[in-house]
py3Dmol code that shows the C-alpha trace and the ligand (Angstrom):
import py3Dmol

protein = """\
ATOM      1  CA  UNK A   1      81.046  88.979  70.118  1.00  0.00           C
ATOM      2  CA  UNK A   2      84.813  90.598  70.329  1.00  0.00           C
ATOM      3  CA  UNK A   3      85.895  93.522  68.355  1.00  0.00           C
ATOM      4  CA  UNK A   4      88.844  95.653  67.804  1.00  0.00           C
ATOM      5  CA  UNK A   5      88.257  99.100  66.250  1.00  0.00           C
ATOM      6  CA  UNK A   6      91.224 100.417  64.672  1.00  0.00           C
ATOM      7  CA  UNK A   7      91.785 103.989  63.391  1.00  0.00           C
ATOM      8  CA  UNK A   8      93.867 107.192  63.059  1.00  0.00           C
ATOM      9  CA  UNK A   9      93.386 109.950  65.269  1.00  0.00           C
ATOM     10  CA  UNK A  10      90.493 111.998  63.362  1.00  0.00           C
ATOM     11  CA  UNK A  11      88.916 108.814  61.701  1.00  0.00           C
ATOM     12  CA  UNK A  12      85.473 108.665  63.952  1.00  0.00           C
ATOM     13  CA  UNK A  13      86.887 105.469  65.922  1.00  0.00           C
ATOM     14  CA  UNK A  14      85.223 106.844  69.149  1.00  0.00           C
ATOM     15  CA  UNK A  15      81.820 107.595  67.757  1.00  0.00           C
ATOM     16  CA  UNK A  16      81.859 104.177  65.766  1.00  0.00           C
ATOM     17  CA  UNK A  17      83.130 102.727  69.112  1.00  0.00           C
ATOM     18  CA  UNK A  18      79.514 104.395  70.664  1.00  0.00           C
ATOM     19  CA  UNK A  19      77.752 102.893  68.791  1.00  0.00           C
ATOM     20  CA  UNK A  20      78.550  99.148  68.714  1.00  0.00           C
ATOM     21  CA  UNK A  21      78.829  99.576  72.506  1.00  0.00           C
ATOM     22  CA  UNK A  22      74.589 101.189  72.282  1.00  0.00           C
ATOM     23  CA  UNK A  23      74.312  98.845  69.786  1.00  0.00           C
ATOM     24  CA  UNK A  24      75.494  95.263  71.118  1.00  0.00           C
ATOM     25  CA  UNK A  25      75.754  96.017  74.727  1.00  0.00           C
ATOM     26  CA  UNK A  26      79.472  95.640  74.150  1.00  0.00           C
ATOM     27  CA  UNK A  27      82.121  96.139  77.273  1.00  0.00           C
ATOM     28  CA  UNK A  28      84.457  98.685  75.974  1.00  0.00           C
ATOM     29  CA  UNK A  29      88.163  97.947  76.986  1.00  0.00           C
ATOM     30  CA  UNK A  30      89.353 101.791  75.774  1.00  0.00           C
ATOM     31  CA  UNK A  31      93.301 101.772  77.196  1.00  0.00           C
ATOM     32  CA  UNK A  32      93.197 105.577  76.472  1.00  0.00           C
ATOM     33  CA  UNK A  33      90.406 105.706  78.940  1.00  0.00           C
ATOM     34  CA  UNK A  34      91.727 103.872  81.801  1.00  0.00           C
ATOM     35  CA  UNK A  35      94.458 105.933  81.641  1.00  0.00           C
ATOM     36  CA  UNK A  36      93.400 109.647  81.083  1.00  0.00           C
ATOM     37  CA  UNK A  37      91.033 108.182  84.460  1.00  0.00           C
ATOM     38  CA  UNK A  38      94.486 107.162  86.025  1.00  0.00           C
ATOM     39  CA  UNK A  39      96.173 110.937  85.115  1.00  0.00           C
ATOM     40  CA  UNK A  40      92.882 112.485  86.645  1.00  0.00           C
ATOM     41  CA  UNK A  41      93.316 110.811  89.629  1.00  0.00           C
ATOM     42  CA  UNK A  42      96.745 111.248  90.022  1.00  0.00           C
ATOM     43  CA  UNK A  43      97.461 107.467  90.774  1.00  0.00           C
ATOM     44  CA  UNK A  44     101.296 106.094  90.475  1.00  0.00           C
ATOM     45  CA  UNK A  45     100.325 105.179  87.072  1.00  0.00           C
ATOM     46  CA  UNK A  46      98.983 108.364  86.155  1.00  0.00           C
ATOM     47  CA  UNK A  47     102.272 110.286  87.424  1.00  0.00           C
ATOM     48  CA  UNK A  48     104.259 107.510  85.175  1.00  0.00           C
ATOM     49  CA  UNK A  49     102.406 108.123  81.618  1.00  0.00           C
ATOM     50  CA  UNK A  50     101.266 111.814  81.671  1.00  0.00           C
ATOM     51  CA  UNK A  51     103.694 113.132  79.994  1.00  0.00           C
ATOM     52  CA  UNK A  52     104.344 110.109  77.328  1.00  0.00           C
ATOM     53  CA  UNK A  53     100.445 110.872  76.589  1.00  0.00           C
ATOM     54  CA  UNK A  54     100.614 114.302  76.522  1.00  0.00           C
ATOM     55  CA  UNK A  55     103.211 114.218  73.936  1.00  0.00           C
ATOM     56  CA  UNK A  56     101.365 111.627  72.063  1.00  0.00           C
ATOM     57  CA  UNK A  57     104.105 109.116  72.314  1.00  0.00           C
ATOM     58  CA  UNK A  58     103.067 105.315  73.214  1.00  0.00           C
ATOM     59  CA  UNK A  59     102.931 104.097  77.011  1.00  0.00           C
ATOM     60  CA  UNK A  60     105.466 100.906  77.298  1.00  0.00           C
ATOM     61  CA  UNK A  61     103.866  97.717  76.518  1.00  0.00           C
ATOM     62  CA  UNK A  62     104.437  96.836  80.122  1.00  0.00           C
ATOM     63  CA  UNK A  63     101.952  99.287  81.845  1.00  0.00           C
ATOM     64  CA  UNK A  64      99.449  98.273  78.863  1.00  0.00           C
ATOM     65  CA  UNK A  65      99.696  94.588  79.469  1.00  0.00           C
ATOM     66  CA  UNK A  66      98.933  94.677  83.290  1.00  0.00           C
ATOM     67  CA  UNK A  67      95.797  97.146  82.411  1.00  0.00           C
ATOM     68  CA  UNK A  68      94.444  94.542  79.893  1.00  0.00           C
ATOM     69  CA  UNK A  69      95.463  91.592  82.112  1.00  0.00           C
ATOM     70  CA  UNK A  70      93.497  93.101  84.929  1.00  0.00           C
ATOM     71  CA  UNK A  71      90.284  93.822  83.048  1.00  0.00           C
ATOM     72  CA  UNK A  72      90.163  90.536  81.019  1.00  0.00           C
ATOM     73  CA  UNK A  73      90.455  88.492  84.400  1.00  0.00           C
ATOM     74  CA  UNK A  74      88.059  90.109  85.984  1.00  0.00           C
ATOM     75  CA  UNK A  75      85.511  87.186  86.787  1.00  0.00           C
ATOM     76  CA  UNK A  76      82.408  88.861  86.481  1.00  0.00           C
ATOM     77  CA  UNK A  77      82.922  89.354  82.461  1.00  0.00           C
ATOM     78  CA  UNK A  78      83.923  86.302  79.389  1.00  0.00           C
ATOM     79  CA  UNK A  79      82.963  87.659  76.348  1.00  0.00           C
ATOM     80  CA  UNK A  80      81.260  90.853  74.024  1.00  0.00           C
ATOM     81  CA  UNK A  81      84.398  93.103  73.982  1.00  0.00           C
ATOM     82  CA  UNK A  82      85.164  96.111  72.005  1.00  0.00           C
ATOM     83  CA  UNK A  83      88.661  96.991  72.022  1.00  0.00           C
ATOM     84  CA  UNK A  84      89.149 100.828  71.741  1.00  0.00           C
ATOM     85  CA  UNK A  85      93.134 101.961  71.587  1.00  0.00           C
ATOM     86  CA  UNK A  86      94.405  98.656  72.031  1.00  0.00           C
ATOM     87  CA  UNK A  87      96.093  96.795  70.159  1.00  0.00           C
ATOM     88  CA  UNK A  88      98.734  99.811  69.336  1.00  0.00           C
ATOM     89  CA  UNK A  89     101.797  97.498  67.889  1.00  0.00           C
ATOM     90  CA  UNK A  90     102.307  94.390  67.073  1.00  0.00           C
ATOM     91  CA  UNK A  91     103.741  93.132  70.512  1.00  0.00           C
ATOM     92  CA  UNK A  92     100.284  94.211  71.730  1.00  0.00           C
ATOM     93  CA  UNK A  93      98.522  92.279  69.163  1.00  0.00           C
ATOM     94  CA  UNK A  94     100.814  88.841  69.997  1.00  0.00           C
ATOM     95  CA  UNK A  95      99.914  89.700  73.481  1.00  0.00           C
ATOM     96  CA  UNK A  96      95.872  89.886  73.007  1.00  0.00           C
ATOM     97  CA  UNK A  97      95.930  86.572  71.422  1.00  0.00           C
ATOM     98  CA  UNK A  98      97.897  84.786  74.142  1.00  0.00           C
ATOM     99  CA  UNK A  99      95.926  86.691  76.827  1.00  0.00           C
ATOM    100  CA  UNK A 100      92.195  85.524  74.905  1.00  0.00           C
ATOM    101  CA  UNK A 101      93.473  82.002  74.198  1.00  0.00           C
ATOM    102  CA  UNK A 102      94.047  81.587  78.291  1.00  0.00           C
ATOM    103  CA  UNK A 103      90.538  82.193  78.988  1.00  0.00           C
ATOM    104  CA  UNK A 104      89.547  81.389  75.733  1.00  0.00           C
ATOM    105  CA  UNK A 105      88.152  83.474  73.758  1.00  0.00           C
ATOM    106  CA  UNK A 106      88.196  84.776  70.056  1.00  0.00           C
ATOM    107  CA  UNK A 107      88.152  87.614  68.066  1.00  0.00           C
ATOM    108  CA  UNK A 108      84.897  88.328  65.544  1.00  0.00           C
ATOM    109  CA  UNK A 109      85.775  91.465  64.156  1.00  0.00           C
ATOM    110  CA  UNK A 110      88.576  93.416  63.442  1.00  0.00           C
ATOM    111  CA  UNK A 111      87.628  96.475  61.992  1.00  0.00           C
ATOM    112  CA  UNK A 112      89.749  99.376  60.209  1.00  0.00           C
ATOM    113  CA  UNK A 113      87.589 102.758  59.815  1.00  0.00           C
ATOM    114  CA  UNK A 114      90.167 104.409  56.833  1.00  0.00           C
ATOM    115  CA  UNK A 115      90.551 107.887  55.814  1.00  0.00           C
ATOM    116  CA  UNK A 116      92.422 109.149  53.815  1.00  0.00           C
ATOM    117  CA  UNK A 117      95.506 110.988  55.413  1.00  0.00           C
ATOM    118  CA  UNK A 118      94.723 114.521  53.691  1.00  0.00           C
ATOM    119  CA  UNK A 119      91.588 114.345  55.163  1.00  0.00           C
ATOM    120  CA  UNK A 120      92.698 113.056  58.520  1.00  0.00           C
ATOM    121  CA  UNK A 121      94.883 116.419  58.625  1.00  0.00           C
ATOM    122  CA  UNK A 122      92.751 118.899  57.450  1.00  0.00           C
ATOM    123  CA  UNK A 123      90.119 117.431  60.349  1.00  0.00           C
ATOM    124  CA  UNK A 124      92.974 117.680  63.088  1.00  0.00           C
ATOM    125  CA  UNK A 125      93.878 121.241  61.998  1.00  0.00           C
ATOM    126  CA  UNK A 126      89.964 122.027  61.826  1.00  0.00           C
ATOM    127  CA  UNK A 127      89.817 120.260  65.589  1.00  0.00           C
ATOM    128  CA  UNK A 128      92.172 121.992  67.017  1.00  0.00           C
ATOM    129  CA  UNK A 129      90.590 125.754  65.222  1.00  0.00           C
ATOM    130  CA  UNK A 130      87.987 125.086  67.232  1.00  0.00           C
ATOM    131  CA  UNK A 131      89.531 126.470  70.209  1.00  0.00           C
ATOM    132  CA  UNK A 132      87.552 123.656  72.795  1.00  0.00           C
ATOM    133  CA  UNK A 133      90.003 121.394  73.208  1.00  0.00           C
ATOM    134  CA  UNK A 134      88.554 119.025  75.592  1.00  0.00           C
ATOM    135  CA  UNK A 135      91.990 117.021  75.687  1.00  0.00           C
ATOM    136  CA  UNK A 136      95.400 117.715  76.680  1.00  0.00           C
ATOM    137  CA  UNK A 137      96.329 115.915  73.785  1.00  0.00           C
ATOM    138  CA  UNK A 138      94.031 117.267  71.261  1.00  0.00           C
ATOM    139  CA  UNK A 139      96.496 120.193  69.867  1.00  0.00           C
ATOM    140  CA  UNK A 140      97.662 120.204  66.268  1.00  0.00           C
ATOM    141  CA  UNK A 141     100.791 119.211  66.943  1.00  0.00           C
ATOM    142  CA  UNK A 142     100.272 116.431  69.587  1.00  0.00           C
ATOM    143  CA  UNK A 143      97.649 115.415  66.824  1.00  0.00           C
ATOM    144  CA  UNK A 144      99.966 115.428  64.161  1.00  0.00           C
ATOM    145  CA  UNK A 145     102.292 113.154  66.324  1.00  0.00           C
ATOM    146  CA  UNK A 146      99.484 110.969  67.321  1.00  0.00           C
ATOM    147  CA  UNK A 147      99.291 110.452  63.538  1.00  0.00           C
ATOM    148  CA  UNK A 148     102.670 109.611  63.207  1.00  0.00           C
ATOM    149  CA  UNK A 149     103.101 107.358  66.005  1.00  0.00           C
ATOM    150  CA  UNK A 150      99.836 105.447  64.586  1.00  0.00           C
ATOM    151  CA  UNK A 151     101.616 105.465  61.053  1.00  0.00           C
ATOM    152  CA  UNK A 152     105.357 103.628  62.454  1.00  0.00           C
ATOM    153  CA  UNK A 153     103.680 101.428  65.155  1.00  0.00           C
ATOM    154  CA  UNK A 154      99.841 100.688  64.569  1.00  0.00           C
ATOM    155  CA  UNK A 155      99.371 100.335  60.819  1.00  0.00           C
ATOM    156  CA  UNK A 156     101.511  97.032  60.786  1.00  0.00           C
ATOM    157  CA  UNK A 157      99.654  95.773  62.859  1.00  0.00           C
ATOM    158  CA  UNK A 158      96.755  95.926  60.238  1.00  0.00           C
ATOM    159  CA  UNK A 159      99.029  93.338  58.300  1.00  0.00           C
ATOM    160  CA  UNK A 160      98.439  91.056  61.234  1.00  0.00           C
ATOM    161  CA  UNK A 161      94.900  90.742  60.895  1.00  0.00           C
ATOM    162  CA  UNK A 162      95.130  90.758  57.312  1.00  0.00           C
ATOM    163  CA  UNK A 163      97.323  87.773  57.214  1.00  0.00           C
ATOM    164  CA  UNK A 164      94.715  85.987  60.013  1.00  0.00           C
ATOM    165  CA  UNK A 165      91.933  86.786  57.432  1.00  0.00           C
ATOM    166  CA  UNK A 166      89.935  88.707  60.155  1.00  0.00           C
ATOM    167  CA  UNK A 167      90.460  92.143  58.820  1.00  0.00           C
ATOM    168  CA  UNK A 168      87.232  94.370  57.441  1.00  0.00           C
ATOM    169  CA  UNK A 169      88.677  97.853  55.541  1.00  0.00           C
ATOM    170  CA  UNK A 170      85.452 100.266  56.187  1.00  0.00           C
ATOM    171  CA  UNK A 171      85.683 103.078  54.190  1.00  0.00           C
ATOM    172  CA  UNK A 172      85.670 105.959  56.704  1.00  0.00           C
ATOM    173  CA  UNK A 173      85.016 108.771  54.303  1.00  0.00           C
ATOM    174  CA  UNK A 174      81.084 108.726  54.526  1.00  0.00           C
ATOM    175  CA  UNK A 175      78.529 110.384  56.692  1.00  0.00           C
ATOM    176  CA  UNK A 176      79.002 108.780  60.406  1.00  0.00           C
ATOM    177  CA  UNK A 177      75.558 106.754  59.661  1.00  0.00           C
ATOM    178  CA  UNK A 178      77.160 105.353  56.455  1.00  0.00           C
ATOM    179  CA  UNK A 179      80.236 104.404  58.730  1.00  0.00           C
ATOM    180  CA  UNK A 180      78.089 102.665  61.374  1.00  0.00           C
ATOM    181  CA  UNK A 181      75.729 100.951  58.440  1.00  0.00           C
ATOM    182  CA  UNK A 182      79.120  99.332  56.544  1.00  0.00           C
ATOM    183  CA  UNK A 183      80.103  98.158  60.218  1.00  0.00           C
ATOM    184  CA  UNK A 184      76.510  96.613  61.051  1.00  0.00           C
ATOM    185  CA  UNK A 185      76.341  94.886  57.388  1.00  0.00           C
ATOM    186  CA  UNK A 186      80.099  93.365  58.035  1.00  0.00           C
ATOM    187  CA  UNK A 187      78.427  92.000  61.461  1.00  0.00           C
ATOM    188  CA  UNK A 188      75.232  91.148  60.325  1.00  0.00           C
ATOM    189  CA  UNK A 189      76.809  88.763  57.611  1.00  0.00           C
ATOM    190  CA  UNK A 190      78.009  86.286  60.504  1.00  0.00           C
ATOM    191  CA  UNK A 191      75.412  87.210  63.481  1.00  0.00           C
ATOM    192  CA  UNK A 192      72.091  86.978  63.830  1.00  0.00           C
ATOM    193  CA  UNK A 193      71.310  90.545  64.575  1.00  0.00           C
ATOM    194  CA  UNK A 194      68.693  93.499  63.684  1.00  0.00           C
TER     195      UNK A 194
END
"""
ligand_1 = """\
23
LIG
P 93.544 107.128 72.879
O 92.466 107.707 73.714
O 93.318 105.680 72.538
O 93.854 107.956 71.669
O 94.872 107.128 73.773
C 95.415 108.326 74.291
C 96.891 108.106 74.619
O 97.033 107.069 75.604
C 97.749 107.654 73.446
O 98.200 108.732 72.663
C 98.892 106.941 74.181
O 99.785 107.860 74.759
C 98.168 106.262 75.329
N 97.682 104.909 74.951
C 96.385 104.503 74.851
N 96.298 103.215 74.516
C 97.576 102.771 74.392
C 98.150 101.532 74.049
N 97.381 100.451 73.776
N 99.506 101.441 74.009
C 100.280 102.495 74.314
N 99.795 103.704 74.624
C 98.460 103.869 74.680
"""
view = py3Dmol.view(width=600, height=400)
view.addModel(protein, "pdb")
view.setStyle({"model": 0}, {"cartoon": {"style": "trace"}})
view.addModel(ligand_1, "xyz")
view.setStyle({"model": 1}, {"stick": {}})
view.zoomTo()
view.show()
């Protein structure tokens, strides 16, 4: 099974990420990961994006590609990904589907977790109250440009999925165990799973 988890900064996309991953045994491809890991270490490619990421812009499509090029080929692994982060535009999105048709394989679930955007803000500024900011870019404003950034580039790329009749809207307003039960119904429907 091969998901992509979509949603604003402040909509519970890494918690809902959690728990398909605890819940399916799913390989998470998280972009954002592999390259806070890359800043950490201080690798060429870390030097390249920290700044783009700490300002909440987007990393060229370039540096993206090779990272999901790399993981997707690596032999060892063909199916049962969650996509965390990625796609962000709708080059990305052209690109997953050439890159899973190569080695062919398909999408199950695309999955929107929506909030409304009042919400969304009042959570950032509440986030970023609570003084422990665990990441660089986890600050109001970097937040508030996160949201922006996700707003021009990523929601088109809802459209996409829309249009390929593989999108589910899950209303991300509930409790996070409401969120995860809408998610588990929506795969349950098509998968034989308890
Ligand atoms: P995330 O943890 O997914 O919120 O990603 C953190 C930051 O990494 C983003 O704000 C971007 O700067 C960068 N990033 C992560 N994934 C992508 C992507 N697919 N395309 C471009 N930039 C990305």
């Amino acid at each position: 099974m091969n998901i992509i988890l979509f949603g604003a900064p402040g909509a519970g996309k890494g918690t809902q990420a959690n728990f398909l991953i605890n819940k399916f045994g799913l390989l998470q491809i998280s972009t954002g990961d592999i390259l806070r890991d890359s800043v950490k270490q201080k690798t060429e490619l870390g030097k390249q994006v920290e700044t783009i990421m700490a300002n909440g812009e987007l990393v060229p499509d370039e540096i993206i590609f090779s990272l999901i090029t790399d993981r997707l080929n690596d032999k060892d692994i063909k199916n049962d990904f969650i996509f965390d982060g990625f796609p962000r535009n709708l080059k990305q999105a052209q690109k997953l589907d050439e890159i899973m048709n190569e080695i062919n394989i398909h999408l199950d679930f695309v999955f929107h977790i929506d909030v409304e955007e009042e919400i969304l803000t009042s959570r950032i500024q509440n986030r970023a109250k609570q003084e422990k900011i665990t990441r660089k870019d986890d600050t109001s404003e970097v937040l508030i440009e996160r949201l922006k950034v996700y707003n021009r580039e990523t929601k088109p790329v809802l459209d996409y999925y829309l249009n390929k009749n593989i999108l589910t809207v899950i209303d991300g307003m509930g409790t996070i165990d409401e969120v995860s039960s809408d998610i588990f119904m929506t795969i349950k429907k098509d998968f034989k799973v308890d």
